[in-house]
N, C-alpha and C positions, 0 to 999 in steps of 0.2 A: 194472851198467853194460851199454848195448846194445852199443857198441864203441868205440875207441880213436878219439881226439880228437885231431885237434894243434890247436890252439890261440896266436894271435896277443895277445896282451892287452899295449895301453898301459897305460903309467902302471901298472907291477905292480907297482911297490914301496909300494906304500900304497892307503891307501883300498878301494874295492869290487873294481881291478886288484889287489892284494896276499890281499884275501879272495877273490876267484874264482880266482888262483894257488892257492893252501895246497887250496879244494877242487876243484879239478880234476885237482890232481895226486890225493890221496885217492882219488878215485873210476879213478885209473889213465887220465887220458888225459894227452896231452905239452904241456908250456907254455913258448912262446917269449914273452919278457918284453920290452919296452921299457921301458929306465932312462935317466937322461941325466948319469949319473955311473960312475968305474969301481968306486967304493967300492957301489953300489947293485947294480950286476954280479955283483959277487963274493957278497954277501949273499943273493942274490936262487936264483945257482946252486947255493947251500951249503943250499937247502932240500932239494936231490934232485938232486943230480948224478948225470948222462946222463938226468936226466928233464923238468929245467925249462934253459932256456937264455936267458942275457940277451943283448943287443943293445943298443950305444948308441945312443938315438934323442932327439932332439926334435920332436917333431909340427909347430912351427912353421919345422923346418928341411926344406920342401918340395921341394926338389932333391933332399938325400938319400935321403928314404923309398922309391922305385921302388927302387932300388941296394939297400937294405938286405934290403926284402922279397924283390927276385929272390936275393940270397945266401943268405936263410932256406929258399926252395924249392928250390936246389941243395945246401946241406947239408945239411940236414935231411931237407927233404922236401915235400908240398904238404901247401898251409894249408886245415883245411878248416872254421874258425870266426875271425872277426874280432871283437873285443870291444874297443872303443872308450872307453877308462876315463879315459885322461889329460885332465884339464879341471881346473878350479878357480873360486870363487864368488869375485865383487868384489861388495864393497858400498861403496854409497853414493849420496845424494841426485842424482836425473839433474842438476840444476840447478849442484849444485858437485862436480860427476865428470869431468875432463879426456875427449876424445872421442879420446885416447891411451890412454884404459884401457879405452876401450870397444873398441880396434881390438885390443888386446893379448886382450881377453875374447874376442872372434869368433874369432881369430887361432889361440888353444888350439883352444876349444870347437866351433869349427866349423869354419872350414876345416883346421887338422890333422887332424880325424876322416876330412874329404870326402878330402884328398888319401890317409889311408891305403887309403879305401875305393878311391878311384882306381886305386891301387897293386896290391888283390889281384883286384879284378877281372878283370882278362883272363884270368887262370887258373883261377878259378871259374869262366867263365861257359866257355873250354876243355872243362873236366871235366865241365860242367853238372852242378855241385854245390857246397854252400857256405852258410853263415851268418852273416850281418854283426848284431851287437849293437850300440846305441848307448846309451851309457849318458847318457840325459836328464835329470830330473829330475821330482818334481809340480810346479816353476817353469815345467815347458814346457808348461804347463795353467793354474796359477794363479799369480796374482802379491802380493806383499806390498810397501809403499815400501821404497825404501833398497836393493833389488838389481833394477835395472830393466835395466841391459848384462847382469844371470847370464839372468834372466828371458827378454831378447830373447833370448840362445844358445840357450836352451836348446828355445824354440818355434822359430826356427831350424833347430837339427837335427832336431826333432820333424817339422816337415814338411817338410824333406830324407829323414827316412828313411824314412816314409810314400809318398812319389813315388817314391822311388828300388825300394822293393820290386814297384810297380807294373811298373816298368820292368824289373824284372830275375826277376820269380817264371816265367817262360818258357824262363830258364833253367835252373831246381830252384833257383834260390840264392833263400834266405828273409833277411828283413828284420825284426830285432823292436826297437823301441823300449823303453828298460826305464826306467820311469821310478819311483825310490824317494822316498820320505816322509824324513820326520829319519832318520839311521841314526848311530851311534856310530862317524864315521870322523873324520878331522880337515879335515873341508869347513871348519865355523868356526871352527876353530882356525888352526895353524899353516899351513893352505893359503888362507885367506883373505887377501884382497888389500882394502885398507880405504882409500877416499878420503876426506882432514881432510874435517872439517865444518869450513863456514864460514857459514851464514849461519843466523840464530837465528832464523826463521819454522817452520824445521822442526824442532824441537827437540820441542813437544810430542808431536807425532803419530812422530817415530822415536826420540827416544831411548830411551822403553822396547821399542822393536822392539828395537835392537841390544842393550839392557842383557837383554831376555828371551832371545833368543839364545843370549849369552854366558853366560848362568847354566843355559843347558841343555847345552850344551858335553859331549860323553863323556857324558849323561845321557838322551841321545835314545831313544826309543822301541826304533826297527829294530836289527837283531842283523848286522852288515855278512856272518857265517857264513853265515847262515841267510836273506839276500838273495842271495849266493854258488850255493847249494842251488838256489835259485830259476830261476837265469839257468841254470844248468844243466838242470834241469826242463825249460826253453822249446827248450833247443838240443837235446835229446832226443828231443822230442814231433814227430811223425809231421806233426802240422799247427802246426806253432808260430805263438803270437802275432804278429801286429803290435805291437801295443801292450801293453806289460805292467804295470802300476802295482804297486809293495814296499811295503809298508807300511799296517796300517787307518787312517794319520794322511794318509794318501796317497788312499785309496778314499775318506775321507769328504770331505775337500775338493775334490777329484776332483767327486764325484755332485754335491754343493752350488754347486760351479761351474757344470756343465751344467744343473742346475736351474733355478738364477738365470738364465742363458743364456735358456733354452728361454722363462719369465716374460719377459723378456726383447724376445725377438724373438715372441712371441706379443701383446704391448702394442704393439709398433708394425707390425704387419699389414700395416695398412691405409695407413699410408703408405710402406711396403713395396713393397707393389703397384701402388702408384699412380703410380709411376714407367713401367710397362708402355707400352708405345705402341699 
């Protein structure tokens, strides 16, 4: 390890927030946690006490995050990595998906991210120094039916933190987008948010989406440890990513998207340009 971390991570009690807890502290730097229970607090502190420290937060509770963040930099200390982990996948047909799950999906996924980035900014860009992660997704690249609200979030944040790094690399503070493939966390499991079917046109084309899913469930590819590793790597590295993609399940439909893309916009050129005045 180059040196000591503190480290802000939502949503640390699970998922890639809970795996980049366990290595971060490992590797010896300090992890302040966002939980939004006090049962999750306590759990959370009994990994390494006087090393990892929780904090009740909801991301969606926007008023409070400024308030929480400045009490982490007075007792603690200053923040010198943001990692943006708290989120959660909805699925279901855009067509029978209330546009209430869609505003609850933003609501996580991206505005709680924006307002915490909001939050530690002034103090990063003070120090001129700083690292904001966002954890995206390969949905903020490619899309499959039946999660169309995760899919917008997650391009959403994707070019939110794309700009925002533009915006803010003048000040030393780096921007990386990390966006992972399948990984064995419980995205489709028990953190999935699932809108009834109701209407039998689309039955053929999603049912086996959501039944293949569900049978991959805990059986996915990525190693949430050793994506953990990863994001560590980037906050490391001298010149860190913008953009980081987890997973070969991730790179290959990654390249095959922009491929198709480039086909794509290569096939229509010419009425392209023909728009030019």
């Amino acid at each position: 390890m180059s040196s000591r971390k503190s480290l802000l991570i939502t949503g640390a009690n699970s998922g890639f927030g809970l795996a980049l807890t366990h290595e971060a502290l490992a590797a010896g730097h300090l992890v302040i946690g966002t939980v939004r229970n006090e049962e999750a607090r306590a759990g959370l502190e009994a990994l390494a006490p006087g090393k990892v420290f929780g904090r009740l937060l909801d991301v969606t509770d926007f008023d409070a995050i400024p308030g929480v963040v400045a009490e982490i930099e007075a007792s603690i200390g200053p923040l010198d990595v943001l990692v943006n982990s708290a989120g959660y996948g909805h699925e279901g047909i855009l067509e029978e998906s209330p546009l209430e799950a869609m505003r609850r999906q933003f609501e996580v996924n991206v505005f709680g991210a924006v307002a915490m980035i909001q939050a530690v900014l002034p103090a990063m860009r003070s120090r001129r120094r700083g690292h904001i992660l966002n954890i995206t997704s390969m949905g903020g690249y490619i899309t499959l039916p039946g999660i169309a609200y995760y899919c917008g979030s997650k391009f959403a944040l994707e070019g939110i933190s794309d700009a925002l790094g533009k915006e803010v690399e003048g000040f030393g503070i780096a921007v990386t987008a990390v966006a992972p493939g399948s990984f064995r966390t419980d995205w489709a499991g028990r953190s999935m948010v699932r809108s009834p079917r109701s209407i039998a046109d689309y039955d053929a084309l999603f049912d086996p989406v959501r039944q293949a899913r569900q049978e991959k469930s805990g059986k996915q590819l990525g190693d949430p440890a050793k994506a953990a590793q990863a994001m560590l790597a980037a906050i490391e590295a001298p010149v860190p990513p913008r953009h980081l993609l987890l997973g070969s399940d991730a790179l290959g439909l990654v390249r095959q998207k922009l491929s198709t893309l480039e086909e794509e916009i290569s096939h229509w050129e010419a009425l392209t340009r023909s728009t030019d005045g």
